[in-house]
TORDREN-180842 format. One record per residue (C-alpha): residue number from 1; x, y, z; residue in three letters. Coordinates in steps of 0.02 Angstrom, whole numbers, plus 50000, padded with zeros to 5 digits. Each point is the difference from the previous one (the first is absolute). Last residue first. Layout:
<rec i="NUM" px="X" py="Y" pz="Z" aa="ALA"/>
...
END
This chain:
<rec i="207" px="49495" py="47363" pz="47385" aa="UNK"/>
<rec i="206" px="49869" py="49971" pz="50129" aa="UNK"/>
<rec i="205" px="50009" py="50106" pz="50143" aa="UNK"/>
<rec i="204" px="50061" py="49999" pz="50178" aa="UNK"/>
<rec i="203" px="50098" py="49865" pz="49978" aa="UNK"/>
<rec i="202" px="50075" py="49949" pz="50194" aa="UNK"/>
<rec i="201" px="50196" py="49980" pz="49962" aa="UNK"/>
<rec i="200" px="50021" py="50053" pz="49820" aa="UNK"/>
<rec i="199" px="50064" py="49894" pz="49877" aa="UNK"/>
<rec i="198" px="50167" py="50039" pz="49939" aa="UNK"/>
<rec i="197" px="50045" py="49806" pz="49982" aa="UNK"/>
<rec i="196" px="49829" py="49932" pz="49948" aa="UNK"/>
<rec i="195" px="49999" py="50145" pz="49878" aa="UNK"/>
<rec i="194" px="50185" py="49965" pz="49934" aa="UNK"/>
<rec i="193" px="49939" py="49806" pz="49975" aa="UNK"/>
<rec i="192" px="49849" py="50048" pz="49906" aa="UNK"/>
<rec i="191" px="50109" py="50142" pz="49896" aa="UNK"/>
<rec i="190" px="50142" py="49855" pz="49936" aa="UNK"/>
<rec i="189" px="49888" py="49837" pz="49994" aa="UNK"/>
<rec i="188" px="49880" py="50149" pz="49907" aa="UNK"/>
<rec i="187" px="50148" py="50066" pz="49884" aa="UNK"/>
<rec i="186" px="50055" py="49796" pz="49970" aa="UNK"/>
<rec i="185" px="49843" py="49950" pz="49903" aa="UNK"/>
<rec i="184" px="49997" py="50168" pz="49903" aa="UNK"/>
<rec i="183" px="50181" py="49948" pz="49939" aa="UNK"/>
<rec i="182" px="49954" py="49819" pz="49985" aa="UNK"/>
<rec i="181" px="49835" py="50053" pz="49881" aa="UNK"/>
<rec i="180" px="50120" py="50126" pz="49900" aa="UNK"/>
<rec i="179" px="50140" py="49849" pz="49977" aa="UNK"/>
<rec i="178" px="50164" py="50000" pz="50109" aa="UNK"/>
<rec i="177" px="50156" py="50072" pz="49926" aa="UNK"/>
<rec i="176" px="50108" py="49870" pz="49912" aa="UNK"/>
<rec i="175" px="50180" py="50001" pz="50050" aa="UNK"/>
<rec i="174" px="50112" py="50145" pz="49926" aa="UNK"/>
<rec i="173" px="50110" py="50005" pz="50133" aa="UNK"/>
<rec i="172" px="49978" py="50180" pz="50033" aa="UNK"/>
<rec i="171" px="49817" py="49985" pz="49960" aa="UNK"/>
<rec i="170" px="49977" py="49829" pz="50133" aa="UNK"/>
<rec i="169" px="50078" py="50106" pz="50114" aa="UNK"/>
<rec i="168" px="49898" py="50151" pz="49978" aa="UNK"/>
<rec i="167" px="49849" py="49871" pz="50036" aa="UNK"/>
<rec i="166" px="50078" py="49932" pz="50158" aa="UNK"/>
<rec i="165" px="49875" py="50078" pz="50123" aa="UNK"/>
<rec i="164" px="49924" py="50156" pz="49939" aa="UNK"/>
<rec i="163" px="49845" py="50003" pz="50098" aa="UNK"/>
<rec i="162" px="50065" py="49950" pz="50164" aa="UNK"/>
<rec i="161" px="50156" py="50159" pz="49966" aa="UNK"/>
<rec i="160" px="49851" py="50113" pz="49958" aa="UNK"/>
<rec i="159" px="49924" py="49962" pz="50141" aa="UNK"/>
<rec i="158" px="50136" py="50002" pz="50116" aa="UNK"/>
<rec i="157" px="50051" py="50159" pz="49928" aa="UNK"/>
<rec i="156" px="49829" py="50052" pz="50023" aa="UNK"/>
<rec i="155" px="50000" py="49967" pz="50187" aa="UNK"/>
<rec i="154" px="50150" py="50068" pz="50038" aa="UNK"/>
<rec i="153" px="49972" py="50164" pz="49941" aa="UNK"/>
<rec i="152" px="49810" py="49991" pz="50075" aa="UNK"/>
<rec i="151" px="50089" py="49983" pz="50186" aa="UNK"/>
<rec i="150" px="49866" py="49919" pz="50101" aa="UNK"/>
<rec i="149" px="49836" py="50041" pz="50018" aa="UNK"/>
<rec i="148" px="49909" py="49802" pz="49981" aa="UNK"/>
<rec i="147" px="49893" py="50036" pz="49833" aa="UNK"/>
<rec i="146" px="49822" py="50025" pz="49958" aa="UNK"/>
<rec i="145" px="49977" py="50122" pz="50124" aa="UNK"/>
<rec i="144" px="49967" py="50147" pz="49927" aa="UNK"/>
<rec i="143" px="50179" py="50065" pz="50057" aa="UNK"/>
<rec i="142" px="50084" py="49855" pz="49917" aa="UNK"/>
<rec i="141" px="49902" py="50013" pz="49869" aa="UNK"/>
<rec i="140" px="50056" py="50168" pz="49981" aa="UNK"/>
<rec i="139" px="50177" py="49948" pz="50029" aa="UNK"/>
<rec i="138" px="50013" py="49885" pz="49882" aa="UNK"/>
<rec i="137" px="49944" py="50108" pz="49879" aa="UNK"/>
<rec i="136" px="50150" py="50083" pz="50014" aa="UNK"/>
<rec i="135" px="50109" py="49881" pz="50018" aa="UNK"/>
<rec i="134" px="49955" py="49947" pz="49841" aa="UNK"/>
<rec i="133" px="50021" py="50180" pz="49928" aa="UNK"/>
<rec i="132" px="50188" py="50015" pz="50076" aa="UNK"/>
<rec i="131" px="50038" py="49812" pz="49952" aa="UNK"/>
<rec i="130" px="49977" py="50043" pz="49801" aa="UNK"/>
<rec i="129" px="50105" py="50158" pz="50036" aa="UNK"/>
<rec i="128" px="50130" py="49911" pz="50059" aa="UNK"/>
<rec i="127" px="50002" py="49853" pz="49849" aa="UNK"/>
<rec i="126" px="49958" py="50125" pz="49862" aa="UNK"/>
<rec i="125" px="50071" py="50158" pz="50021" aa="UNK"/>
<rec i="124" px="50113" py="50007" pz="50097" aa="UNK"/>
<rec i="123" px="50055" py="49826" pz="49961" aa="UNK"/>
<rec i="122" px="50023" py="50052" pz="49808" aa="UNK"/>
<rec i="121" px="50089" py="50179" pz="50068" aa="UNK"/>
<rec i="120" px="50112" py="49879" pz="50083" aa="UNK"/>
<rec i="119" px="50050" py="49895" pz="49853" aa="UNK"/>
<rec i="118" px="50017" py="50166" pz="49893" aa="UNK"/>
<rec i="117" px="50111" py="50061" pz="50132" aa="UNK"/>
<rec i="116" px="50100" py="49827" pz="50010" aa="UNK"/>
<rec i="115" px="50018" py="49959" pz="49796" aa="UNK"/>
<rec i="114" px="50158" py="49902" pz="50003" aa="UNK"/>
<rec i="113" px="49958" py="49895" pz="50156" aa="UNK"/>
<rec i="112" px="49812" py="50004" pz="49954" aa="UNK"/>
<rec i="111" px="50036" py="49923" pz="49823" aa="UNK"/>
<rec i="110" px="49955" py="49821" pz="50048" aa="UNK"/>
<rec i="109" px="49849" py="50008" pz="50102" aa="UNK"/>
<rec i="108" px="49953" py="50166" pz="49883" aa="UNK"/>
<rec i="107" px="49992" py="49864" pz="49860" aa="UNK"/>
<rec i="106" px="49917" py="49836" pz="50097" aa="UNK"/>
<rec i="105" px="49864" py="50128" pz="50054" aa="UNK"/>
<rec i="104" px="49997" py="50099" pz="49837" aa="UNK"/>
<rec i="103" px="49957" py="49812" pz="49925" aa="UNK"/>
<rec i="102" px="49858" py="49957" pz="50116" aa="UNK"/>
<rec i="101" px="49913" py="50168" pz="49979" aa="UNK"/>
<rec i="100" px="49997" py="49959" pz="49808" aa="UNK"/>
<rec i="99" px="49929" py="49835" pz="50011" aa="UNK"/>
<rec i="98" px="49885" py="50063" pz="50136" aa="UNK"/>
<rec i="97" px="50011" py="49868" pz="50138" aa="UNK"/>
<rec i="96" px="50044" py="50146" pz="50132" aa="UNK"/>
<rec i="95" px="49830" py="50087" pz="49913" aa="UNK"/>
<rec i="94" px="49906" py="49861" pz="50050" aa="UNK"/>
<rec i="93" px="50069" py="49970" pz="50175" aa="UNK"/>
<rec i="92" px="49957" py="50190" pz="50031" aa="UNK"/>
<rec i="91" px="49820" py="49973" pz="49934" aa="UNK"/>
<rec i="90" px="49940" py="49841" pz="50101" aa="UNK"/>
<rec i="89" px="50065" py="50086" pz="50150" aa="UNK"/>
<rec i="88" px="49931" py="50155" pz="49987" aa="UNK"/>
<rec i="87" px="49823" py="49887" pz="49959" aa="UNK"/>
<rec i="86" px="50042" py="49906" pz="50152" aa="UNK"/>
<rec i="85" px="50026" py="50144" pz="50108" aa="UNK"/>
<rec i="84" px="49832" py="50106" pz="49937" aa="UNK"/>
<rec i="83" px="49902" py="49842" pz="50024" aa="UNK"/>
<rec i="82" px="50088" py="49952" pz="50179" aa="UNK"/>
<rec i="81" px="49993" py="50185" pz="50093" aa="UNK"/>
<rec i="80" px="49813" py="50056" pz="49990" aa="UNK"/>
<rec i="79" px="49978" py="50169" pz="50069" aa="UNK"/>
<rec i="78" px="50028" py="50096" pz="49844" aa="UNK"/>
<rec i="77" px="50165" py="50065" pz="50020" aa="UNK"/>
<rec i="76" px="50042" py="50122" pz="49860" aa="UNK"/>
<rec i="75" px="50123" py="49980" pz="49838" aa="UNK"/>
<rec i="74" px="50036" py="49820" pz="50045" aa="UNK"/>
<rec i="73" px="49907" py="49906" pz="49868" aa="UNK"/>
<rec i="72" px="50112" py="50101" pz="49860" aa="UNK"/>
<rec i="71" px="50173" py="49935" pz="50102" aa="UNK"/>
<rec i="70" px="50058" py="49929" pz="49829" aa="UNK"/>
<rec i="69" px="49929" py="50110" pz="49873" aa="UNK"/>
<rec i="68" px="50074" py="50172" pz="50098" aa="UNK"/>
<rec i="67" px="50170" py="49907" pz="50048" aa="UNK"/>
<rec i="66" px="50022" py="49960" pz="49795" aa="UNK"/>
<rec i="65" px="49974" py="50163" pz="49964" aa="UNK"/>
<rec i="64" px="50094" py="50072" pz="50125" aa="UNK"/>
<rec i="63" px="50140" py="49902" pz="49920" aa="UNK"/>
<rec i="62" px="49988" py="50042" pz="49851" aa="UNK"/>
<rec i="61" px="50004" py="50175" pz="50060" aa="UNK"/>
<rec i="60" px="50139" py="49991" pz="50099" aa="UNK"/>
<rec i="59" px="50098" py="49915" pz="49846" aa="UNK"/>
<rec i="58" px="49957" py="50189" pz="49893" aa="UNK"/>
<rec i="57" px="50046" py="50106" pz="50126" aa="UNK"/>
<rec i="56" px="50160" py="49902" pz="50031" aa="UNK"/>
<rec i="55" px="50017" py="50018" pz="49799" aa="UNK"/>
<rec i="54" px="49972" py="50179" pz="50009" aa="UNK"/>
<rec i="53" px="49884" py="50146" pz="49960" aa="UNK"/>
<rec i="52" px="49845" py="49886" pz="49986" aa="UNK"/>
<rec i="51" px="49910" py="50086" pz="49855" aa="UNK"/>
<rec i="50" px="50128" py="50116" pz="49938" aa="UNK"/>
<rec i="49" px="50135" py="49870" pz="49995" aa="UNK"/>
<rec i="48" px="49886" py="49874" pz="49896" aa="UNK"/>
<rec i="47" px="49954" py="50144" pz="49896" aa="UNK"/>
<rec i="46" px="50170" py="50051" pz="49955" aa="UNK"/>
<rec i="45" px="50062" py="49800" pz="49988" aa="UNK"/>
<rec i="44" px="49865" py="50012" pz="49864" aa="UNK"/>
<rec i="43" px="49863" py="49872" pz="49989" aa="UNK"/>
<rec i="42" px="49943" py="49801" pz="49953" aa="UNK"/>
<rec i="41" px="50004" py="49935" pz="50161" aa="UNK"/>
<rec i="40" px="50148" py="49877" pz="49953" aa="UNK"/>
<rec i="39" px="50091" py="50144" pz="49922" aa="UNK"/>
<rec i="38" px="49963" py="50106" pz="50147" aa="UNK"/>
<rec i="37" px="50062" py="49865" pz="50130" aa="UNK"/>
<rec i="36" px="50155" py="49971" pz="49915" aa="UNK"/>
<rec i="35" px="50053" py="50177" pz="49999" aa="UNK"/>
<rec i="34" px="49942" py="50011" pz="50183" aa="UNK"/>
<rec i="33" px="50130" py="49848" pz="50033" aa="UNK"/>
<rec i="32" px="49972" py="49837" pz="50089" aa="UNK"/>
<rec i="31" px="50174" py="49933" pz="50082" aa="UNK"/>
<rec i="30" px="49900" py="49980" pz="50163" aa="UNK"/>
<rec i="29" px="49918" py="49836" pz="49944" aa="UNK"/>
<rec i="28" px="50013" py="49977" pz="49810" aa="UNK"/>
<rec i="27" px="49884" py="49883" pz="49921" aa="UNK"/>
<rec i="26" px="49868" py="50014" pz="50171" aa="UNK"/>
<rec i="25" px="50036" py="50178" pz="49996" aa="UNK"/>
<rec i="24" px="49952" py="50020" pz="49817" aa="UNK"/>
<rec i="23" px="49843" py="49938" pz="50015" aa="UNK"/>
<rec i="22" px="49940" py="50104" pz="50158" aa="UNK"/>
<rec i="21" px="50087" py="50160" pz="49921" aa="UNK"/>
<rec i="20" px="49894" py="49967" pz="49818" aa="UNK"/>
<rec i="19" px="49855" py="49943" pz="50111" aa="UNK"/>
<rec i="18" px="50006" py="50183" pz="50113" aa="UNK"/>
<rec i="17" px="50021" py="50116" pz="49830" aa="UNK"/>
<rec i="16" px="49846" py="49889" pz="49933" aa="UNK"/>
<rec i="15" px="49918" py="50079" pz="50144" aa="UNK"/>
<rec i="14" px="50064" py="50182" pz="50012" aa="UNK"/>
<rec i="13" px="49932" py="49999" pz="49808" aa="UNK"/>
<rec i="12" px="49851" py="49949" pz="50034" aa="UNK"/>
<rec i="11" px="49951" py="50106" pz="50168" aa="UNK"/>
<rec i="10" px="50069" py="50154" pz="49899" aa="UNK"/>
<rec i="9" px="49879" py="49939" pz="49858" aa="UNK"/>
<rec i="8" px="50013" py="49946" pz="49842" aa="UNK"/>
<rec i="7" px="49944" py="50137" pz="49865" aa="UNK"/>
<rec i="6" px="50206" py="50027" pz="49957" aa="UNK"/>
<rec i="5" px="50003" py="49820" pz="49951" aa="UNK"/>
<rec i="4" px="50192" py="49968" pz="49978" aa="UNK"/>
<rec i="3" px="50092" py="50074" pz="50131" aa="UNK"/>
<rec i="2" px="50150" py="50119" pz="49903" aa="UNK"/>
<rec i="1" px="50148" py="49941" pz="49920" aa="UNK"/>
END
């Protein structure tokens, strides 16, 4: 069958393309098929194809999308480094306790041995490339002066790792997740604590 609502727009359609592919993922991990994700979209496996070409084209989409909304406070250096941070912060451990983020996690965990180029292309695209823009804009605070220069790369994993913690752990072993108030409370112990470590020798500037 064809899209439903032909006066929808591209922008529309792309988008409930996207949530079909998000659902699905978290029911079905890597096994997710574009038949399945038309039907659940409400199109034709034609216009599906057409649209994004492939199903890798279609999962490094999603997951662009969910980079873009995630790292949206860190599309330009500012000159303040702890209020962009924590609000990154505040947003990746939100979408991480996304029902449906939490249950592709425990999915691809367990069908990465059988699935290894989809696995990759995942990590590609989401975990490296999620490090590539926070290093980044590490690095242009680190050049402002906000930061200590030393190895951005290294730096944001170490952020990232502070800021994650145990919380995939408590998903895998399906432990509850802490609340919204104890995940904002832990992003600033996590940022604060990364600032006081990367802080500059002699601040120059306030940040």
């Amino acid at each position: 069958m064809a899209c439903p609502d032909h006066n929808s727009s591209t922008a529309e359609r792309r988008q409930r393309v996207l949530d079909a592919a998000r659902a699905l993922m978290a029911e079905q991990g890597f096994r997710v098929s574009m038949e399945a994700v038309a039907h659940r979209a409400g199109c034709s496996k034609q216009t599906l194809y057409a649209q994004f070409g492939s199903k890798h084209a279609l999962l490094h989409d999603l997951m662009q999308e969910h980079l873009d909304i995630t790292t949206s406070r860190l599309e330009a250096f500012n000159g303040q480094a702890r209020e962009p941070l924590l609000a990154f912060a505040i947003e990746h451990l939100e979408r991480l306790s996304a029902p449906d983020v939490a249950a592709s996690c425990r999915l691809f965990s367990a069908e990465s041995p059988q699935f290894p180029e989809e696995a990759r292309a995942i990590w590609r695209d989401g975990g490296q490339a999620l490090l590539a823009r926070l290093a980044s804009w590490l690095s242009l605070a680190m050049e402002a002066g906000c930061l200590r220069h030393d190895q951005p790369h290294v730096a944001a994993e170490m952020l990232l790792s502070m800021l994650v913690g145990l919380e995939l752990e408590r998903q895998r072993f399906s432990v509850a997740q802490r609340t919204p108030q104890a995940r904002r409370a832990w992003a600033e112990l996590a940022v604060d604590a990364f600032l006081r470590a990367y802080a500059p020798a002699s601040p120059a500037v306030q940040c």
